[in-house]
C-alpha positions in Angstrom: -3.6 -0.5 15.0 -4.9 1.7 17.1 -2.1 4.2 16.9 -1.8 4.0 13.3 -5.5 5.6 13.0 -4.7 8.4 15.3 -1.6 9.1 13.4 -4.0 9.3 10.1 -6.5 11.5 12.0 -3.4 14.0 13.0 -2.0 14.0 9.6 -5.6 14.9 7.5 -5.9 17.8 10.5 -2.6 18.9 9.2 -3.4 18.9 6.1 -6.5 21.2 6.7 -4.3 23.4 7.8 -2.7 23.5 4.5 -3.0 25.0 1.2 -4.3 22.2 -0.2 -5.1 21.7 -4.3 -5.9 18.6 -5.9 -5.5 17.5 -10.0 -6.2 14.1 -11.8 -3.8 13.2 -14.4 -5.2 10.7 -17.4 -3.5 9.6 -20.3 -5.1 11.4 -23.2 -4.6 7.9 -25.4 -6.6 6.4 -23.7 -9.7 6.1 -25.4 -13.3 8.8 -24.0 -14.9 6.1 -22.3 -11.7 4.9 -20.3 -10.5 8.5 -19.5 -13.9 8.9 -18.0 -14.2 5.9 -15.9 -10.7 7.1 -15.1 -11.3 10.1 -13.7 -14.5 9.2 -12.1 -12.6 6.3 -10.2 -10.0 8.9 -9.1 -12.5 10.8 -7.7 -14.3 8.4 -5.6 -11.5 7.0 -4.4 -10.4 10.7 -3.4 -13.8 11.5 -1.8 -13.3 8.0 0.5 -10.0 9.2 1.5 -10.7 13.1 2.1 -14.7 13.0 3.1 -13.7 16.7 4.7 -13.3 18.3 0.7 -17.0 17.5 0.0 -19.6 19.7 1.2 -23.0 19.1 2.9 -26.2 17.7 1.0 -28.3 20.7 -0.3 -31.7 20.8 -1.8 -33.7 22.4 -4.7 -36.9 24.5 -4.2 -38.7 20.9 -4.9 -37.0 19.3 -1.9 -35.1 17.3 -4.2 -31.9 16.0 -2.5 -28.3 17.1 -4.5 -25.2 15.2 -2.5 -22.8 17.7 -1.0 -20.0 17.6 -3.9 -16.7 18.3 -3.7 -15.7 22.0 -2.6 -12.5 22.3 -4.0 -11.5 22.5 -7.6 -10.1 19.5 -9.5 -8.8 20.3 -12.4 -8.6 17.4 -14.8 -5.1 17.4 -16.5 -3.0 15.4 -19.3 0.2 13.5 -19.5 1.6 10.3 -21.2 1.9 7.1 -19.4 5.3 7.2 -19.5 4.7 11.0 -17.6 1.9 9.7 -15.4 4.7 6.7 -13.8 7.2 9.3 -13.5 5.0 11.5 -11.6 3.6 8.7 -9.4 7.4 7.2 -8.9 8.5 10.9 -7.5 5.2 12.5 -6.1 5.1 8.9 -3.4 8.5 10.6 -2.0 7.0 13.1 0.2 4.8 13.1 3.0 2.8 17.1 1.9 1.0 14.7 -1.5 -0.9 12.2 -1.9 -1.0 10.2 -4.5 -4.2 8.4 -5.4 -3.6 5.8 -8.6 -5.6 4.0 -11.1 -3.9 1.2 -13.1 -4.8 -1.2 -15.8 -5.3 -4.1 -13.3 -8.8 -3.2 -13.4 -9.6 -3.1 -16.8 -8.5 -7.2 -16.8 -10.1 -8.8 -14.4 -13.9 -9.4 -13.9 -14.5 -8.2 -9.8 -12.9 -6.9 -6.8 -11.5 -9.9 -5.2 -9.5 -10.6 -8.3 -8.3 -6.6 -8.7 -6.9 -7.0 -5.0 -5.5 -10.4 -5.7 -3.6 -9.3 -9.0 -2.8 -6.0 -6.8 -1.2 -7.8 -4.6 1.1 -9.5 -7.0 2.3 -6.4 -8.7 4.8 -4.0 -7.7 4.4 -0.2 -9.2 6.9 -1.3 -12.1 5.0 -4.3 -13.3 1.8 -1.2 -13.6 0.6 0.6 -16.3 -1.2 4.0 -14.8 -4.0 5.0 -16.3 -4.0 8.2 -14.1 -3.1 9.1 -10.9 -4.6 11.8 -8.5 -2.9 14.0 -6.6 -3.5 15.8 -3.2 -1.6 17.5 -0.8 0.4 21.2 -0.5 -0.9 23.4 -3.1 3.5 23.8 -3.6 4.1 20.1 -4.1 1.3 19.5 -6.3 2.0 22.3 -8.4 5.5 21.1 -8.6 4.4 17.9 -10.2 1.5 19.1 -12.2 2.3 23.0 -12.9 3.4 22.5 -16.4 0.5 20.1 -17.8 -1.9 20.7 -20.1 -5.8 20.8 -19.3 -7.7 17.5 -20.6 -9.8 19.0 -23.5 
């Protein structure tokens, strides 16, 4: 185990070293609310996995405290489902992205422990992808993402 977190710790310093760009796909069909809580779960979950990409805690001229946010751009793009799995199936491939998913799982069960359960049950076919995020070599991700549409 030990290993394993010194390989992680190699691989994100690599990956500084990197261009590096970031995009969240969501499913336009979706309806506001749900490509929302989406996008917002993408992010979170991109923050716990890259805490480098957000920036230190600032304050206003009140001393009111503002959380260091995220200092790279992440532009918030659209795709079909059918797009989104496609991209997910291919973009896992290679070691320069990460990809960062949020599937329907959620959205049917009432907490955690049953998300991880019915997780655990499911293989990426059996999924429906509500988006995915990716992360990784400014090249790769544009490959994957270079000819969507911005969200609007």
């Amino acid at each position: 185990m030990e290993n394993f977190a010194k390989k992680e710790k190699l691989k994100k310093k690599e990956k500084l070293k990197m261009k590096m760009k970031c995009v969240v796909i969501v499913d336009p069909e979706l309806p506001i609310g749900l490509v929302a809580n989406t996008a917002s779960i993408l992010g979170c979950s991109l923050g716990k996995a890259h805490p480098e990409i957000n920036g230190e805690d600032t304050y206003d001229k009140n001393n009111q405290l503002y959380p260091g946010i995220v200092n790279i751009p992440i532009p918030i793009l659209k795709a079909d489902s059918n797009k989104i799995n496609e991209i997910h199936r291919q973009a896992n491939q290679y070691e320069e992205i990460e990809v960062i998913s949020f599937v329907d799982v959620a959205q049917q069960v009432n907490n955690y422990e049953e998300y991880k359960a019915k997780l655990k049950q499911s293989t990426d076919e059996d999924l429906n992808f509500l988006g995915i995020c990716l992360y990784g070599s400014e090249k790769k991700v544009n490959h994957f993402s270079g000819s969507l549409p911005m969200l609007r």
